[in-house]
C-alpha positions as CSV (number, residue, x, y, z in Angstrom):
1,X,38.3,7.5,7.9
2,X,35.5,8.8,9.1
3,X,34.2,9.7,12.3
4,X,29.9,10.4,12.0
5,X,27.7,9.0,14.5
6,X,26.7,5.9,13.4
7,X,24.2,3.0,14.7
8,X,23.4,-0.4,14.3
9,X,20.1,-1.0,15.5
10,X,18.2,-4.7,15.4
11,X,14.8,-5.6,14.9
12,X,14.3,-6.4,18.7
13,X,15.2,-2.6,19.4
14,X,18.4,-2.8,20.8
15,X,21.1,-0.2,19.0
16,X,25.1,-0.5,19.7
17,X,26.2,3.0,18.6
18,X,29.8,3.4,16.6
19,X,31.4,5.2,14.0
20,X,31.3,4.9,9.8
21,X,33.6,3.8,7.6
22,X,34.0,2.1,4.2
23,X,31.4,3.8,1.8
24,X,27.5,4.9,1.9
25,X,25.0,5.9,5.3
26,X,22.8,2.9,5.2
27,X,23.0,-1.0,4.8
28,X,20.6,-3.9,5.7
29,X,20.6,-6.9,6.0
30,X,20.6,-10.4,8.8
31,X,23.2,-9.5,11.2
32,X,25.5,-13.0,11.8
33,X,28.5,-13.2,13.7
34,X,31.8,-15.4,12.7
35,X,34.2,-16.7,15.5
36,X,37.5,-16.8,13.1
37,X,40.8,-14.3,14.2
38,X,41.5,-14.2,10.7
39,X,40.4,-14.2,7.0
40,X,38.3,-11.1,7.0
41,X,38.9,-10.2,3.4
42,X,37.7,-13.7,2.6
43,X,34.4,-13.7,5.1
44,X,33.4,-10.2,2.9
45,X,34.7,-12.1,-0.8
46,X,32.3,-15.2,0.4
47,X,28.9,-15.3,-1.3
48,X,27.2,-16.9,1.4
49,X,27.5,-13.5,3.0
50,X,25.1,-12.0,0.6
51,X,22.4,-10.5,2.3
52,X,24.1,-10.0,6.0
53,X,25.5,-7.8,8.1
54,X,28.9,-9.7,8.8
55,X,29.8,-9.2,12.7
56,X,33.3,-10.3,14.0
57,X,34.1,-11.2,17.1
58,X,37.6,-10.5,17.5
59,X,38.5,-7.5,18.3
60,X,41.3,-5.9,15.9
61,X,40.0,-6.2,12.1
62,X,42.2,-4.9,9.2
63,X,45.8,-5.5,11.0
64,X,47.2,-6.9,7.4
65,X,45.2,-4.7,5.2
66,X,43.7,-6.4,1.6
67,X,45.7,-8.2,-1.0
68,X,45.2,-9.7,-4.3
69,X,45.1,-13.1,-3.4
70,X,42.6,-13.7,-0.6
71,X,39.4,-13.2,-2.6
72,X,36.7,-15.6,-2.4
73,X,34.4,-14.5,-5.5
74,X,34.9,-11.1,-7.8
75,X,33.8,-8.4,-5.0
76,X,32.6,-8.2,-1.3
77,X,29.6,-10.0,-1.1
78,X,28.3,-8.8,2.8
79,X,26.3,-5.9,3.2
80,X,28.0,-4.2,6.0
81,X,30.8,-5.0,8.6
82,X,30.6,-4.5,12.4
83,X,34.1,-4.6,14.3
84,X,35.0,-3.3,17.6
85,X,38.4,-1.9,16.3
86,X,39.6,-0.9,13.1
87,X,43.2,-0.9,12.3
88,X,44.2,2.2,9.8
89,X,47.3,1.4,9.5
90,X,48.0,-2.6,8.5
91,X,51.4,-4.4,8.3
92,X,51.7,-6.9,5.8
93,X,54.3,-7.1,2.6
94,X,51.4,-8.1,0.5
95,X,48.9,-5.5,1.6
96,X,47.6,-3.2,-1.0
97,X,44.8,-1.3,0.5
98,X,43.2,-0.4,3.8
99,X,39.9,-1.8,4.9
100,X,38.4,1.2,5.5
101,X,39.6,1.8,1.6
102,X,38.8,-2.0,0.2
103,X,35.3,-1.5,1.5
104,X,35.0,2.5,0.3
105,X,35.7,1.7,-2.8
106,X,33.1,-1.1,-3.1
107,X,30.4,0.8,-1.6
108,X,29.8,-1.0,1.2
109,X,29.0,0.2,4.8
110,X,31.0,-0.6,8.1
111,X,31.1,0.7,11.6
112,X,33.2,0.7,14.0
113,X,33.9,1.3,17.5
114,X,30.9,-1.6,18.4
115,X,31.0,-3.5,21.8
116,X,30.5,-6.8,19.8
117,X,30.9,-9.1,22.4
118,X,28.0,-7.0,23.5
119,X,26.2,-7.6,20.1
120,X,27.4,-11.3,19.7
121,X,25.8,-12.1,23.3
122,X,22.0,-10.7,22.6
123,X,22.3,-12.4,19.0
124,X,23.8,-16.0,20.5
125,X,20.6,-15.4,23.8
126,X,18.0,-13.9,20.8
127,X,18.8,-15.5,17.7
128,X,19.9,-14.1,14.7
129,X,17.7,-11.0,13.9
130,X,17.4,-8.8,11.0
131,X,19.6,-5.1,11.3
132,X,20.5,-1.4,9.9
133,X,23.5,0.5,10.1
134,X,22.8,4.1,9.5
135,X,24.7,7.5,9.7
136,X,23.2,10.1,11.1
137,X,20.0,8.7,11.6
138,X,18.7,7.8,15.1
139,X,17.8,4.4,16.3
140,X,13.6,4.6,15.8
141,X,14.0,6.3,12.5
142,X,16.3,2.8,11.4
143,X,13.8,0.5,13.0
144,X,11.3,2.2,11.0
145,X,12.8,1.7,7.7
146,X,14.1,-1.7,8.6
147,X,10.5,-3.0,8.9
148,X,9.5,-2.2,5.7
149,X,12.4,-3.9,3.8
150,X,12.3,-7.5,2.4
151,X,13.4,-10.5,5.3
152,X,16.0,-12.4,4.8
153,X,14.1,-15.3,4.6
154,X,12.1,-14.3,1.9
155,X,14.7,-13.0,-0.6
156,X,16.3,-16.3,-3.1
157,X,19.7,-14.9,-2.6
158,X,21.5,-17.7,-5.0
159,X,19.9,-16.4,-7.9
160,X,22.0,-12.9,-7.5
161,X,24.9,-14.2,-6.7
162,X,25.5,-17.4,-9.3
163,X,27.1,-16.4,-12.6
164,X,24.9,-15.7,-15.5
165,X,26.8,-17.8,-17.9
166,X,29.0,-20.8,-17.8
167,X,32.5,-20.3,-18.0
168,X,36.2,-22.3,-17.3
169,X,37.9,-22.0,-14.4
170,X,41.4,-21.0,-15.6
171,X,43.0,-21.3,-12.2
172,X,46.4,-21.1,-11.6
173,X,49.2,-21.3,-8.6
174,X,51.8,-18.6,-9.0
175,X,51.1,-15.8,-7.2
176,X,52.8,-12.6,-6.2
177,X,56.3,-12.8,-5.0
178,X,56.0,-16.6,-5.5
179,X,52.5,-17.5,-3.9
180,X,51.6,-20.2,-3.4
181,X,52.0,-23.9,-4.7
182,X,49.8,-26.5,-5.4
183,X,51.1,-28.3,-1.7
184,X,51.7,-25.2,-0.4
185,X,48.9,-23.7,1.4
186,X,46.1,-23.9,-1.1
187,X,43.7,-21.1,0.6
188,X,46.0,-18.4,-0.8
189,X,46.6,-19.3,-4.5
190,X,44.9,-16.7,-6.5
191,X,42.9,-17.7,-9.2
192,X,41.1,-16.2,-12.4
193,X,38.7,-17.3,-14.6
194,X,37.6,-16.8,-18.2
195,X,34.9,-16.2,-20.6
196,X,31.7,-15.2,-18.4
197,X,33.2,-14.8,-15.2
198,X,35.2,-11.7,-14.6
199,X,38.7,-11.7,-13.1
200,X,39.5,-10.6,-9.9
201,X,41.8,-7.3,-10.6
202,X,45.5,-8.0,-9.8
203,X,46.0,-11.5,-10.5
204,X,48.5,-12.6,-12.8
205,X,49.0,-15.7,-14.9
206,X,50.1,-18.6,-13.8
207,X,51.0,-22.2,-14.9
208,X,47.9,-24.3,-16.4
209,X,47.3,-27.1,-13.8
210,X,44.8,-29.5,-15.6
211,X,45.7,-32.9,-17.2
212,X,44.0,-33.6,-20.5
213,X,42.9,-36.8,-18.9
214,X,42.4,-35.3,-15.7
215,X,38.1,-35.4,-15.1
216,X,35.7,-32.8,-15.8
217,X,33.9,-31.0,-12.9
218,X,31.0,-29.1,-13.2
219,X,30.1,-26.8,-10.0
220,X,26.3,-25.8,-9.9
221,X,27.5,-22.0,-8.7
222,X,25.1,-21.6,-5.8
223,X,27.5,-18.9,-4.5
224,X,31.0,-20.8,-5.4
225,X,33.5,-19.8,-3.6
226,X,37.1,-19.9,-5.6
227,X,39.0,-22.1,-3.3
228,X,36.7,-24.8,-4.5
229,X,37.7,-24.2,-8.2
230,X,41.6,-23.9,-6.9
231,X,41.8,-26.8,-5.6
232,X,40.0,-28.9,-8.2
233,X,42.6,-27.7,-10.4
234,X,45.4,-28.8,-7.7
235,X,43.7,-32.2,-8.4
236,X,43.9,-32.3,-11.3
237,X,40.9,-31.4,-12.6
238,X,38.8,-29.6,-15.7
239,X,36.6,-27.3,-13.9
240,X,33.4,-25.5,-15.4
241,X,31.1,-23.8,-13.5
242,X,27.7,-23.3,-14.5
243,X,24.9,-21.1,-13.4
244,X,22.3,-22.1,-10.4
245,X,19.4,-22.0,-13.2
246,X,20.8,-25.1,-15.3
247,X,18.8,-27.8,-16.2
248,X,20.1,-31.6,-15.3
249,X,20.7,-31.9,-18.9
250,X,22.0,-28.6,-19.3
251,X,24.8,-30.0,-17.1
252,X,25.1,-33.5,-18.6
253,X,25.8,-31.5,-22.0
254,X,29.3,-30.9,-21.6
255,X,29.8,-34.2,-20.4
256,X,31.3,-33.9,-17.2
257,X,32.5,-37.0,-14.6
258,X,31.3,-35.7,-11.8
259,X,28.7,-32.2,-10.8
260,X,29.4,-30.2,-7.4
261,X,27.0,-28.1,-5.7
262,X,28.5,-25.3,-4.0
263,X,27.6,-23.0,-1.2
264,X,25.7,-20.6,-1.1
265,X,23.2,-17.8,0.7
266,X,20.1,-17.7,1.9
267,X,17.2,-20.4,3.0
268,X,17.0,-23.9,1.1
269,X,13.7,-24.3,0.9
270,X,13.0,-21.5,-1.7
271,X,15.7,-23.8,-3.9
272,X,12.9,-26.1,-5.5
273,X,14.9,-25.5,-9.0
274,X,17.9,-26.8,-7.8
275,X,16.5,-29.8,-5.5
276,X,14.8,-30.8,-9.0
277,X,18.1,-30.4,-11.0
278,X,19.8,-33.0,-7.8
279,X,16.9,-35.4,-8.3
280,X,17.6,-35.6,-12.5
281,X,21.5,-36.1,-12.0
282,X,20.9,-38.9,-8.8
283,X,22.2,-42.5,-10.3
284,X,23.6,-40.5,-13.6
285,X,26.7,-38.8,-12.2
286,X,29.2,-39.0,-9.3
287,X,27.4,-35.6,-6.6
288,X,29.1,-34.1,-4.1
289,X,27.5,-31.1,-2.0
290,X,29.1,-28.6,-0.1
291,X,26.9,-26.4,2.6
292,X,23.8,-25.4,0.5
293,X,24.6,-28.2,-1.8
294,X,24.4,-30.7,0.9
295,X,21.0,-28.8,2.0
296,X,19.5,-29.2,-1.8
297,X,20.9,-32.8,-2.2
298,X,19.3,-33.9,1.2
299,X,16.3,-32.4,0.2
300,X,16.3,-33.9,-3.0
301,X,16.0,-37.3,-0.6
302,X,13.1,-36.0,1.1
303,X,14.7,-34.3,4.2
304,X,13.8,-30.8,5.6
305,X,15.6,-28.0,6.2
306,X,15.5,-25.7,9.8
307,X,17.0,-22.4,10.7
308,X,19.8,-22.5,13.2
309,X,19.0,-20.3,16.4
310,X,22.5,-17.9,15.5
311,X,24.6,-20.7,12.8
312,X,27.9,-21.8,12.1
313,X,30.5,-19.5,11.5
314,X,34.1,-19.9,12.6
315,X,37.1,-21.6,11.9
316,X,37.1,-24.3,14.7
317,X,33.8,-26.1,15.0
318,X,34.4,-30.2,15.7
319,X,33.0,-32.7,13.7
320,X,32.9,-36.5,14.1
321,X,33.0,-39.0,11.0
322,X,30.4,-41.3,11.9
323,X,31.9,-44.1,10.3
324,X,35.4,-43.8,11.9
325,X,34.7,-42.1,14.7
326,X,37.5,-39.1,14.8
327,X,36.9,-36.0,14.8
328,X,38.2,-32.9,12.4
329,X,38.1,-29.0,13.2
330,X,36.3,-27.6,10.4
331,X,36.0,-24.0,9.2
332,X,31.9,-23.3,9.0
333,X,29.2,-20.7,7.5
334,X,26.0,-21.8,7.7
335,X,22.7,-20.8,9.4
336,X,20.5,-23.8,7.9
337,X,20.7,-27.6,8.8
338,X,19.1,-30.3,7.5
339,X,16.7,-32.7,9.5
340,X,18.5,-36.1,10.1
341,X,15.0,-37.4,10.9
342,X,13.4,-36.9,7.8
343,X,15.9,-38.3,5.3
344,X,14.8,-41.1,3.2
345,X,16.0,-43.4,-0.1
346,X,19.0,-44.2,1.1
347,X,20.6,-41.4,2.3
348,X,22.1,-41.7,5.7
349,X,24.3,-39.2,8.1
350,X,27.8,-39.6,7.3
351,X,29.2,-36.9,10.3
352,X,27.8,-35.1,13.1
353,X,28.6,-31.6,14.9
354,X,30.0,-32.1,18.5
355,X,28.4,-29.2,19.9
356,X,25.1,-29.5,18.7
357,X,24.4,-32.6,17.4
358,X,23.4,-31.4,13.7
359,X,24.3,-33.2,10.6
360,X,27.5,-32.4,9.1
361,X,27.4,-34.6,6.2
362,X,25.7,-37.1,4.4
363,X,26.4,-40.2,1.8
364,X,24.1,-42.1,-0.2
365,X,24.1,-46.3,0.6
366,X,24.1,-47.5,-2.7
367,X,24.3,-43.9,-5.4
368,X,28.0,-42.1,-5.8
369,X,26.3,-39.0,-3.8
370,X,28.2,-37.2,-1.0
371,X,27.8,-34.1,0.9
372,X,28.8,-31.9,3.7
373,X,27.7,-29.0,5.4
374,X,30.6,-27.6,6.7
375,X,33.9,-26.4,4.2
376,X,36.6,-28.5,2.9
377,X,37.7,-25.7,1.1
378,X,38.4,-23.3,4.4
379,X,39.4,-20.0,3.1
380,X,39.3,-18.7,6.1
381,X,39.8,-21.9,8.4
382,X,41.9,-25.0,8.8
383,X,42.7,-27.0,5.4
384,X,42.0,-30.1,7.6
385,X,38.7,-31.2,5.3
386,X,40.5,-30.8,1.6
387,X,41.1,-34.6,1.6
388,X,37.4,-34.8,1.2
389,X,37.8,-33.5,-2.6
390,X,39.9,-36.4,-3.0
391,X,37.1,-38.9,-2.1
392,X,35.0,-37.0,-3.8
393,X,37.4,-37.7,-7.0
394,X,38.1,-40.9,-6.1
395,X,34.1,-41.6,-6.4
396,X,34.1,-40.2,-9.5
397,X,37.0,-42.5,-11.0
398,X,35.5,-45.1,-9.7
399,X,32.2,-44.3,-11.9
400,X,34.2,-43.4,-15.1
């Protein structure tokens, strides 16, 4: 591991000085923070990272090293990882690597040694602010450089993360030493893919899972992550993904029952593309939207989009079901919300966040469309939301 003088300085000017580890002596990106005591190897895996320097707030990261299960798309997808401790020396059956070495060899930049509830303080009072992490390289001369690079804003981060072709989700259950099961903790099944998509190294085959009756799902790959595809093949389900660029009747063409939009990075409303695709599958097929995809489908309805002051990111954020009234804990990674105020054609708020009173989800009155912002999927979080897929399939049988 090692030890040069490194900084992470934000665009306000501030610095918190640490040390380097993983791979490289510069990274930047939007500096978030995320709230959850576990899933690390997931938080970097997630897509919805792209772009951002990934802060976590508890303080002992890499305890249980990296294994071949936990990954949430082919290869870390953050640009750099602030921690206040870094364990070099993880305890876990399944572990395979170090973090320090799961992040060397992936070329992407940490540090270390950061007083993040420091860091998580000025960006909860500030906002979330652009950052660099640097190595050897003083404070002014990485504010410098920082100002000259692209905002996060501006960049359309789905576009470099979706897969380039289509491809079947050839998921399966058996993992290492037994893994897990179908009813039997669903964030930790591995899963690989086929055709376009490569396969996560390490995963081995498993029992196929769909019926031949079972329906056909395609997810718009926003920035999928692969507990979505996992557990659609728990259902029961044919799963194709498809790349962010498809057409509606690109989708319709391999005649699916129902389409998914999965999360994803970056700001909504440079998504026009996909809010367009959303408007020619309304009234056609069964929708369901999860995080960006609930951005794009309310859009698609006429609602705007606004930037969260510092976002959604933890394992344990409430949210209340409007029509029931109770309320879940739900695992959460977004930094973009859409205006309740502004919907129109029949969509209507279907849940609410207890802390700030944001929508959480949204259902059409009269259409088979569905959404939420937060993640029935977890992966890192609680797997209290998956019975959302269910509805979501139950819509869908309903159509067929």
């Amino acid at each position: 591991m090692r030890s040069k003088r490194t900084v992470l300085v934000l665009e306000d000017g501030s610095f918190y000085e640490g040390h380097a580890f993983g791979a490289g002596d510069f990274a930047y990106g939007e500096v978030v923070f995320n709230t959850s005591m576990t899933g690390y190897q997931e938080m970097l895996t997630d897509p919805s990272y792209a772009g951002q320097i990934l802060v976590l707030t508890y303080p002992l990261i890499g305890n249980y090293g990296v294994n071949l299960h936990n990954f949430e798309s082919r290869a870390i997808q953050a640009r750099g990882l602030v921690v206040r401790e870094m364990c070099s020396t993880p305890s876990h059956r399944q572990s395979r690597q170090t973090l320090d070495e799961f992040l060397a060899v992936s070329g992407v930049l940490g540090i270390h040694g950061v007083d993040t509830r420091a860091l998580t303080r000025r960006l909860r009072y500030r906002g979330v602010m652009m950052g660099a992490i640097g190595v050897n390289q003083t404070p002014q001369e990485l504010l410098a450089r920082l100002q000259d690079l692209p905002r996060y804003d501006d960049v359309d981060f789905v576009k470099e993360v979706s897969t380039k072709a289509p491809y079947r989700w050839e998921g399966h259950l058996s993992g290492e030493d037994g893994g897990a099961t179908c009813g039997d903790g669903l964030e930790g099944s591995p899963g690989s893919v086929s055709t376009a998509e490569p396969k996560t190294s390490g995963f081995k085959k498993g029992p196929e899972t769909q019926s031949a009756d079972g329906p056909h799902i395609v997810v718009v790959d926003c920035g999928v992550k692969y507990n979505i595809l996992r557990i659609l093949r728990c259902l029961g389900c044919r799963v194709t993904v498809v790349p962010c660029t498809y057409s509606d009747q690109q989708i319709l063409s391999p005649r699916p029952d129902g389409v998914l939009f999965s999360p994803g990075p970056g700001d909504p409303a440079l998504l026009g593309y996909l809010v367009e695709t959303v408007r020619g599958l309304a009234g056609v097929k069964p929708l369901m939207g999860i995080c960006l995809g609930e951005q794009v489908i309310g859009q698609a309805f006429g609602g705007r989009t606004f930037k969260l002051k510092f976002g959604h990111r933890g394992g344990n954020h409430p949210v209340r079901d409007v029509r029931t009234g109770r309320v879940h804990i739900a695992a959460q990674n977004h930094g973009y919300a859409v205006d309740a105020d502004t919907l129109k054609g029949g969509l209507e708020v279907s849940h609410v966040n207890l802390n700030d009173g944001t929508v959480e989800g949204l259902r059409h009155r009269e259409l088979p469309i569905m959404s939420i912002q937060y993640h029935s999927e977890a992966s890192p979080g609680p797997l209290d939301n998956v019975y959302l897929f269910s509805e979501f399939l139950a819509m869908v049988k309903e159509t067929r």
